[in-house]
C-alpha positions, 0 to 999 in steps of 0.5 A: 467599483471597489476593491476588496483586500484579502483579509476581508474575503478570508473572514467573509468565506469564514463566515464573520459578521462585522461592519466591513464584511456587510459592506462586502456582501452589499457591494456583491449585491449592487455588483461593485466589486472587483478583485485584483490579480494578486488578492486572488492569488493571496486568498487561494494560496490559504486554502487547505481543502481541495474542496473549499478551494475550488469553491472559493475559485469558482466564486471569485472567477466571476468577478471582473479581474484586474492585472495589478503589477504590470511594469509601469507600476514599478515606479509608482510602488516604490515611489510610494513606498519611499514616500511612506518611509521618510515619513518613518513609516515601513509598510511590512508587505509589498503586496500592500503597496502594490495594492494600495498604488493600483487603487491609487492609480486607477481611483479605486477604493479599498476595502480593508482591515489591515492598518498597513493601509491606513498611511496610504490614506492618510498621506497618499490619496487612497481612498478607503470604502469605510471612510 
């Protein structure tokens, strides 16, 4: 199973064409894809239209959902966190440390764009689906 961050699926349902959306589309086909509870709830919250809403929730319902930020994750995120500041890195949203200690975790990869998840690789063990 894979993870797909929220920017990933805002350009896949927009219908964007490029190397990790592919990657996306493939991951659908083999049926490998997993969203996290707090991903979803990004993703919906962008939607406008009532009808490109309810499109976009009856798809992703049918994909296995996982709880992210339960209380034993607590811990971990700023643990995590911590460790990226004394590097001097500040990671700018703590749903991306959310996210890339639930994959961490639970050895899930990522799929991503955001460059916010890049020091998670780089220095905590995440692993990316591009690499």
């Amino acid at each position: 199973m894979i993870l797909v961050d929220t920017s990933i699926w805002i350009d896949y349902f927009n219908g964007c064409e490029n190397n990790k959306t592919n990657a996306l589309d493939a991951a659908l086909i083999d049926g490998t894809v997993a969203i996290g509870d707090i991903i979803f709830l990004e993703f919906l919250q962008g939607f406008r239209h009532d009808r490109d809403y309810n499109s976009a929730k009856q798809a992703l319902s049918t994909l296995e959902v996982y709880e992210m930020f339960r209380p034993s994750m607590v811990l971990a995120c700023a643990e995590n966190y911590r460790a990226l500041r004394k590097k001097g890195i500040t990671v700018r949203k703590t749903t991306d440390v959310i996210i890339a200690t639930f994959c961490i975790e639970n050895s899930l990869p990522l799929l991503y764009s955001d460059k916010d998840f890049d020091p998670f690789v780089k220095y905590l063990e995440l692993v990316s689906v591009s690499s």
